[in-house]
C-alpha positions, 0 to 999 in steps of 0.5 A: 500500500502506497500512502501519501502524508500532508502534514505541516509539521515534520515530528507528526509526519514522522510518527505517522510514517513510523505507525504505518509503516509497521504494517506489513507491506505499507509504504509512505511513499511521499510526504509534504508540509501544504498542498502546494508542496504535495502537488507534484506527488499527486500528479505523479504518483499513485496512492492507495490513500491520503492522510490529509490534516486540516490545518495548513499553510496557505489553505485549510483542509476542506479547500484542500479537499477540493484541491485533491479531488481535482487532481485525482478523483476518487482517491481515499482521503482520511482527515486526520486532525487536532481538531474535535470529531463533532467541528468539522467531520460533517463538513468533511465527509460532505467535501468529499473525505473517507474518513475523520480521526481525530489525533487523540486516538491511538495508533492502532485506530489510524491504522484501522481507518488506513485500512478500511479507506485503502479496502474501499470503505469509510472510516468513523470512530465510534464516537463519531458515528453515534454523534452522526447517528444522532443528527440524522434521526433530528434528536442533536441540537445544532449549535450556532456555527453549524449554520456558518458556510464552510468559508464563514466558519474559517472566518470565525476562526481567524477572527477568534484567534486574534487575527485582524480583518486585513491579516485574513483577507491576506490569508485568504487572499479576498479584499478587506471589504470582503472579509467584513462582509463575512464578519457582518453575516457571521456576527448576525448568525451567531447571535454576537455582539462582537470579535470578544463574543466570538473569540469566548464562544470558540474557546468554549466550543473548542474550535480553536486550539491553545498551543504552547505559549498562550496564543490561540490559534485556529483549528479549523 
């Protein structure tokens, strides 16, 4: 089996190749820290599956999503992420990706996921799948980000990580007037005042992620 990694940081590209790699027969055979640095593998290799993280330089994982699907379709695609299951698997899974695993779990369950894409299949974790379970029978209540479009919710997270309306228009590469066009809507669906509301309900939530040092940073 010949896997391909996109990952931005290299301890975490390397865990990933050892775990793999254990299987018997497994190959990492390409990583890359963004898409951009992954394209030319794509367009070159073959690969059984991708394992793909959300959070990337110059894109998130649900662009990057479309991205893949572009260059080569129908290849497996499992989301492996900081992130919490309940954020962002349904937005995944609707963009395209196989599988969502959260980097908590242990190895032996990437492993298992890996398997189950590269055999044709998808991939949740049990706890994903009674979550799913319960908003396809109407019985979850839906929290108000869920109603954000897939650009409105990166939004809110670059606004709730501190990040100004000029540094993410920068990011996204759309005009500051744009970005507070997205801001206007996102405030209105959320029910927020204001940046510190939103900021305080995506802690609360845990849509964006605290590494070490203080700041927050986005995770979606």
């Amino acid at each position: 089996m010949n896997i391909l990694v996109i990952d931005d940081h290299p301890v975490v590209r390397q865990g990933i190749r050892q775990i793999l790699e254990s299987e018997e027969g497994w190959r990492v055979t390409a990583e890359a820290p963004s898409i951009l640095d992954a394209l030319p593998f794509l367009r070159g290799g073959k690969f059984d599956v991708l394992v793909l993280d959300i959070n990337l330089p110059g894109s998130n994982g649900l662009e990057a999503l479309a991205d893949v699907q572009r260059e080569v379709p129908g290849l497996p695609v499992l989301i492996f992420s900081i992130h919490s299951e309940e954020h962002l698997a349904m937005r995944a899974l609707k963009n395209g990706a196989r599988g969502f695993l959260n980097k908590e779990h242990a190895p032996e369950e990437l492993v298992r996921a890996v398997r189950r894409l590269a055999a044709g299949g998808s991939y949740v974790s049990p706890r994903l799948a009674e979550w799913l379970a319960l908003e396809v029978s109407g019985r979850r209540q839906s929290l108000p980000h869920e109603s954000l479009s897939d650009r409105e919710y990166q939004v809110m997270c670059l606004i709730a990580s501190g990040k100004t309306v000029s540094q993410i228009a920068e990011v996204l590469h759309r005009s500051p007037n744009t970005i507070s066009t997205y801001r206007a809507r996102i405030l209105a669906k959320m029910g927020a005042r204001n940046n510190a509301e939103l900021t305080l309900y995506a802690i609360n939530n845990r849509l964006i992620a605290s590494p070490p040092g203080g700041s927050f940073g986005p995770s979606c």
